[in-house]
C-alpha positions, 0 to 999 in steps of 0.5 A: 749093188747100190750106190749112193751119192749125196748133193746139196751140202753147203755153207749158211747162215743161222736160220737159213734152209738147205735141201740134201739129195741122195741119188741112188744108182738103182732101185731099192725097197729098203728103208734108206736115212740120214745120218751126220757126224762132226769130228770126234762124234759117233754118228748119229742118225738124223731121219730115216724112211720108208719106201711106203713113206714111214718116217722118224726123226731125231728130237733135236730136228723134229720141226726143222727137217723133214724127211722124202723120197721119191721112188720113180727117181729112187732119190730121197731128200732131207729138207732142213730148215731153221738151220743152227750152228749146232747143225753144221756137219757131215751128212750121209746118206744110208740103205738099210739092210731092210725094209723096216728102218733097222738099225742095220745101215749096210752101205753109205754115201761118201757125205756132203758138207753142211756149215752153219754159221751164227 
């Protein structure tokens, strides 16, 4: 079974960049995202993709963020820049339940903090 772990949270100022990692224990051919959640908010579905490299991205990140993943290291990476009070939660790292980027997100990472400040 999969496990996931994300890294690179932390605290910035607007307009500033941060890149999250999400290792994982082993390989996978699964369509794999990002997600983030603030208290009291559902989750939302930030990036996702592809082993082949197939992206998408919410409108509210698209130009700012960018989605990779790099299978020799079966490590994906979000790349934010830009960065907005508005963007400040916690990020997740997901695998789907396929290949295709479903929205059958089936095992999670444990999060990584993200607070930007104005």
């Amino acid at each position: 079974q999969v496990q996931l772990v994300e890294s690179g949270g932390g605290s910035v100022q607007s307009g500033g960049s941060l890149r999250l990692s999400c290792a994982a224990s082993t390989y996978t051919f699964r369509c794999m995202g990002w997600f983030r959640q603030t208290p009291g908010k559902e989750r939302e579905e930030v990036a996702a993709i592809t082993r082949a490299g197939s992206a998408r991205l919410t409108d509210s990140v698209k130009g700012r963020f960018t989605i990779s993943r790099d299978s020799a290291k079966n490590t994906m990476y979000l790349q934010m820049n830009s960065l907005k009070p508005e963007d400040t939660a916690m990020y997740y790292c997901a695998e789907n339940a396929y290949s295709v980027c479903s929205t059958s997100w089936i095992r999670w990472g444990q999060g990584t903090q993200v607070t930007v400040s104005s």
